[in-house]
N, C-alpha and C positions, 0 to 999 in steps of 0.2 A: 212587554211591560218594560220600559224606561225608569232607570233610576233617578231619582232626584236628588239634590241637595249636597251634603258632604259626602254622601256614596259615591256618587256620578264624580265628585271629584277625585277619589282616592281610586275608583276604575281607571279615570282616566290617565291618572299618576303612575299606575300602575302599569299599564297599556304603553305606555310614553319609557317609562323602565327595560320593559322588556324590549322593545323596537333598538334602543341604545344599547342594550346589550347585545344582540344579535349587529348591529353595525360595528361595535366595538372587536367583535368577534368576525368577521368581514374584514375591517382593516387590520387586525391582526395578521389573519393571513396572508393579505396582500406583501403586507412589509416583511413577514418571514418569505416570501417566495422569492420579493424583490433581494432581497438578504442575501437568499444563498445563488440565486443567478448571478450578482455580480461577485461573488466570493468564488465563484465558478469560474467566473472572465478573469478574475485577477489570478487564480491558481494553474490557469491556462496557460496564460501570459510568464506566468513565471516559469515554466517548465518543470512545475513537479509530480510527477509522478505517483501516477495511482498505487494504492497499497497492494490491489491486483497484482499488475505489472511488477514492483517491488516485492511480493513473494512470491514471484515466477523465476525472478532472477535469481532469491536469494535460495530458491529448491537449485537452479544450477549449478550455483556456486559448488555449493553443499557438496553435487555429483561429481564436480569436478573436481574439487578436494579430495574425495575419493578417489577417484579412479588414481588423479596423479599419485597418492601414496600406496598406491598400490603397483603403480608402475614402478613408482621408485624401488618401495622391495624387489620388485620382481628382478629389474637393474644388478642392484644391491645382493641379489642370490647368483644371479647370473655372471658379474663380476669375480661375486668368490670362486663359483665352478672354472672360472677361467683361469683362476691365478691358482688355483689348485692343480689342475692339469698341466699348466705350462712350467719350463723350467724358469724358478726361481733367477732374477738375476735383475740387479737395480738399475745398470749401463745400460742404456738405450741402445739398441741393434743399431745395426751398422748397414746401411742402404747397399743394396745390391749394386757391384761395381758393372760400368755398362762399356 
């Protein structure tokens, strides 16, 4: 059974609505995909580094921070045991005569 008259127009109104929304919805994505692949090529281009990458190095860092202050005590204890054990004396020793 076919509608007639102002039904069949506002079907079709209707019909014609939703067809542009679903294209609307189409080029939308299109242009967010186009969006983020050249935002892609230009952050390539620039050489900046993933956030990955960037807290891979900055966990290193970290470790390394660490350890070196930890060497440094270690230095720093091992220094004193030295000057504890050696005889005191602020003159620089005197080279072995040859």
């Amino acid at each position: 059974m076919s509608t007639t008259g102002p039904n069949r127009i506002f079907d079709d109104f209707a019909k014609l609505m939703t067809d542009a929304a679903g294209a609307a919805q189409g080029l939308r994505r299109e242009a967010e995909n186009a969006f983020r692949a050249q935002a892609e090529r230009v952050l390539n281009s620039m050489d900046v580094v993933k956030r990955e990458e960037f807290e891979a190095m900055r966990d290193m860092a970290i470790k390394a921070r660490a350890v070196n202050t930890a060497l440094a005590a270690r230095i720093d204890a091992l220094e004193a045991k030295l000057a504890s054990t050696s005889p005191s004396s602020d003159a620089p020793s005197e080279p072995p005569a040859s």
